[in-house]
C-alpha positions, 0 to 999 in steps of 0.5 A: 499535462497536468500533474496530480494534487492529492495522494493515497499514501497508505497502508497497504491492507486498510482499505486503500484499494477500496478508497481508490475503486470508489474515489475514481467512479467520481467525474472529477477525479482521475488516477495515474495508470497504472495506479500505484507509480511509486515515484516519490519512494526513492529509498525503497528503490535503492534498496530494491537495486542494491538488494540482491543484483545476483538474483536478476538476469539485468540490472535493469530489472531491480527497478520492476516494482518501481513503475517510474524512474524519472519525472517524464516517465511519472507525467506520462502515466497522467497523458489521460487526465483532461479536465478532473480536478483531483488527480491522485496518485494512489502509491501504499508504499509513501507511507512506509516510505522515509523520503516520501513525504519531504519528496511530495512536499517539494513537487506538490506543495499544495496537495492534499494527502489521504492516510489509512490506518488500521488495527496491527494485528490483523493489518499484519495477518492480511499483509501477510497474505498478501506477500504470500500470494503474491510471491512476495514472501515464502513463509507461509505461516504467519507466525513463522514469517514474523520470527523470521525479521531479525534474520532477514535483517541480518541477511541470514534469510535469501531475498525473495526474487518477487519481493519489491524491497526487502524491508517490506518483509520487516513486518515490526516495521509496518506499523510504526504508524506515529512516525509515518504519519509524523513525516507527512505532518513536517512537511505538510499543514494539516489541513491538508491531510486527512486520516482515515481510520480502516474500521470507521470505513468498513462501518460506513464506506459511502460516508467516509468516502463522502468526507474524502470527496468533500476534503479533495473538494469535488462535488460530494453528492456523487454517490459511489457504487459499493464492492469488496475490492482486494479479498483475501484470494489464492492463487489458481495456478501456482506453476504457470504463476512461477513460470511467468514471473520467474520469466519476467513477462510483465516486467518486460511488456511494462516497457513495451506496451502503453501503461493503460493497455499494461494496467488492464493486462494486469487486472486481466492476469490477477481475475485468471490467476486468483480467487477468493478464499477465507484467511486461516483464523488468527490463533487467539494466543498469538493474537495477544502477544501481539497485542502486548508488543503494539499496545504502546504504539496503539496508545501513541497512535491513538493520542496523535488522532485523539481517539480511544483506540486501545478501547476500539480496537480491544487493546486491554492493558494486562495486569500486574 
């Protein structure tokens, strides 16, 4: 069974979904199923289990986001690979993850690994909507769901039960991008990572997805066909949304059924249950505050890549 040689390691709302959908049209490239088995996370899982146990109707079920528990487990989301040569792993949250990197590292030291980045602000806003919609965050107002992170570190604020681990509600944490990049830099040479910048794939997503092809060193004449993939959406029906996951449906049929007949119920439930809708405008006001608060990590950021992005990205220095 062959074990995968590269990984999608994150963020979360920079493209990632879009990488994936094009990378796996690709003849030589296979994905787990399901795409995201968040093995190498092994912190975030801890958190997850010591979280809130009172919250479950079985302990077992503290590991729901976390699709795979053991090595066999992982291998068995691989059972379909034949003969592509890039097998990935297309988990979002390695990046995030403080174990990740140094875990990869031991289990593939030969693989090569992708990470997406893109401009906090609006990465912030959109991962917002995406908790949001997902059941994952229950202040639905941008501002007020960032004012919320020092309660909910000082466990003042209830867990929410669909949240995966509570520090993916600790938003200042997301985009401390230099020390997650820094984790994959100690354990692995750099020709062996490749970053990729969200607006320098939003601006030529075939190219960039060429760069990808050619860096997993497969065949990059390949050309992928293009779609919006993971638009901002709402959800159709809330009460029968509550319902099934206050009920654990798919947590209980992920257990039951093969992983590639849960993957495709999934994708079967997010087309049903949601639809596109545009995201509420970022106020300007707050917008530059924000700006203020991430401007040294932007600079930091952008002297790690050696790319201007205070510039790219609108980032003006306030004066004195």
């Amino acid at each position: 069974m062959k074990k995968p040689n590269f990984f999608i390691v994150g963020f979360p709302k920079c493209g990632t979904s879009a990488m994936y959908d094009m990378l796996q049209q690709h003849p030589e490239v296979a994905f787990s199923i399901p795409g995201e088995p968040r093995y190498f996370c092994k912190d975030l899982c801890r958190e997850s289990v010591a979280a809130k146990p009172d919250l479950w109707h079985d302990p077992r079920e503290l590991l729901q986001p976390f699709f795979c528990r053991t090595e066999g487990e992982y291998l068995r989301c691989f059972a379909h690979v034949r003969d592509e040569k890039a097998v990935g792993d297309a988990t979002v949250y390695y990046l995030f993850s403080k174990v990740a990197a140094a875990e990869i590292r031991a289990y593939s030291p030969g693989a090569k690994i992708i990470i997406m980045v893109r401009e906090p602000v609006d990465l912030l806003h959109s991962y917002h909507s995406m908790l949001v919609r997902g059941g994952r965050e229950p202040i639905d107002v941008f501002e007020e769901a960032l004012a919320a992170e020092e309660d909910r570190r000082n466990a003042q604020r209830t867990v929410q039960r669909g949240t995966a681990h509570p520090s993916e509600l600790y938003y200042s944490e997301q985009v401390r991008f230099t020390e997650q990049i820094d984790r994959f830099r100690r354990s692995f040479p750099e020709e062996q990572i490749r970053i990729v910048i969200y607006d320098d794939f939003k601006n030529d997503n075939v190219g960039q997805c060429k760069m990808a092809l050619q860096f997993l060193e497969v065949d990059a004449d390949h050309a992928p066909q293009t779609k919006i993939v993971n638009p901002n959406q709402v959800t159709r029906l809330p009460a029968l949304k509550r319902l099934l996951e206050s009920e654990l449906v798919f947590e209980r049929m992920r257990r039951a059924v093969p992983p590639a007949v849960y993957d495709r119920g999934r994708r079967l439930y997010k087309r049903i249950m949601f639809t596109k809708a545009p995201r509420p405008p970022l106020p300007e006001a707050l917008r530059r505050r924000l700006q203020v608060r991430y401007r040294e990590e932007v600079e930091r950021l952008g002297q790690m890549l050696d790319r201007d992005l205070c510039g790219l990205w609108g980032y003006v220095r306030e004066s004195s």
